[in-house]
Structures are given as C-alpha cells and as structure tokens.
C-alpha positions as CSV (number, residue, x, y, z in Angstrom):
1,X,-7.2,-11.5,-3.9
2,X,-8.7,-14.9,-3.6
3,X,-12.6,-16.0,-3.9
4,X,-14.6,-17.1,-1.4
5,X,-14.9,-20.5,-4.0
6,X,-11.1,-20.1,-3.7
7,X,-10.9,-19.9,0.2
8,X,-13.4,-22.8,0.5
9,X,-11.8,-25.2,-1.8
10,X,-8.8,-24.6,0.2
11,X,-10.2,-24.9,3.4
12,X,-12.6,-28.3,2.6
13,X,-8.7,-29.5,1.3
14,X,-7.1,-28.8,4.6
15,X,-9.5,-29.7,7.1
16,X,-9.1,-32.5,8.3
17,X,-5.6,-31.6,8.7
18,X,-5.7,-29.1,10.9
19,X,-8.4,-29.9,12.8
20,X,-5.6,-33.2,13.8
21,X,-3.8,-30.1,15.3
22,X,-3.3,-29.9,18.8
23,X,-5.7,-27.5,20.3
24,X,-7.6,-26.5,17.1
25,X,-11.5,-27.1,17.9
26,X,-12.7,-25.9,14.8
27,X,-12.2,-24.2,11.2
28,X,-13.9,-21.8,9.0
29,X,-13.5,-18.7,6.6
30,X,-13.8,-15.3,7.6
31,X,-12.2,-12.0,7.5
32,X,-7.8,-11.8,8.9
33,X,-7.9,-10.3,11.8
34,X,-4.4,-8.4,12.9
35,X,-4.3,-6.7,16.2
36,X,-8.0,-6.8,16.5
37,X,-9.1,-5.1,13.5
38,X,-10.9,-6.6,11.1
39,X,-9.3,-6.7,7.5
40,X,-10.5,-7.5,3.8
41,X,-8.3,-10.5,3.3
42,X,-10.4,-13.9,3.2
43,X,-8.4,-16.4,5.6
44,X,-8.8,-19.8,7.0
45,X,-9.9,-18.9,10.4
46,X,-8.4,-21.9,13.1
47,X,-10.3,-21.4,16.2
48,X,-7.9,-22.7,19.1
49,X,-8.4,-23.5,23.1
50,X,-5.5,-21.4,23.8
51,X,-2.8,-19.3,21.7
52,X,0.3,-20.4,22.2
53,X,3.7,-19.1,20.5
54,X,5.4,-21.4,18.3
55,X,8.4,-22.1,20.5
56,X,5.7,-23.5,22.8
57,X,4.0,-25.8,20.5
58,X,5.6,-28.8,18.7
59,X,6.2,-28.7,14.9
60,X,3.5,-30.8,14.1
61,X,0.9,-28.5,15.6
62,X,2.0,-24.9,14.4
63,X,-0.8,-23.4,11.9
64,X,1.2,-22.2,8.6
65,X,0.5,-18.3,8.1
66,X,-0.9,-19.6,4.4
67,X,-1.9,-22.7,2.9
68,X,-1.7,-22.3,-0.8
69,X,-1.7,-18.9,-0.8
70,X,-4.4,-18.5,1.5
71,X,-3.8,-16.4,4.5
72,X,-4.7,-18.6,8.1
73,X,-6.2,-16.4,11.5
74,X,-5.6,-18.0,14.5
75,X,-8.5,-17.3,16.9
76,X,-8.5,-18.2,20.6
77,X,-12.0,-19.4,21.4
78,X,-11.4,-21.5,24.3
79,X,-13.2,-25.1,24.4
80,X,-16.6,-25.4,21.8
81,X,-19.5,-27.2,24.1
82,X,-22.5,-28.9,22.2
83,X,-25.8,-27.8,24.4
C-alpha cells in the first residue's frame, strides 16, 4: 500500500495534467471511495463539475483508474467558487 509521501509525489507529478482535463476543477489526496463508502486505499482524488461516463467524454479527458500505481477517485463537486 502506498505512502502518503508516495500519493503526493504522484499527485504534485500529475497535476497540472489533469487539472488540463475537461471538467476537473481541482485535485487532492484522500481516501477511494466506491459506492459511497469510504475505503483505506490512498487515491488521487479528481473533483469534477459533472460525472460523465467515458463514452461521453473524449479520450483526452478520461481520468485513468491509476497513475503509477496509484488508485484515482473521481468526485462530482459541481463548480468551486472563490468567496
């Protein structure tokens, strides 16, 4: 099971990348979450306006289910505001 170090160094790595997704409005680490329950696995966490299913996004902008070995989480948050 990967570090948090791990998870970070991964995520600082892949940023920029996937925040050039469409629809991803932000990036962090935090606990997988599969069908609403929290897990142990460490994961990327992609925070998204709306989920979409992969046949309705282009290639560019699907979210990989790892990046080097690190699970991903795709969250729907809707659109982040600064106050």
């Amino acid at each position: 099971m990967p570090t948090i170090e791990e998870v970070k160094r991964v995520k600082e790595k892949h940023e920029q990348e996937l925040m050039n997704k469409n629809g991803v409005a932000g990036c962090s680490i935090g606990y997988k979450e599969i069908d609403g329950k929290r897990t142990d696995k460490l994961s990327i966490v992609c925070y998204v306006k709306e989920k979409k299913t992969e046949e309705n996004l282009k290639r560019k902008d699907i979210i990989p289910g790892e990046i080097e070995g690190i699970p991903t989480d795709v969250v729907e948050s809707g659109e982040f505001k600064a106050l």
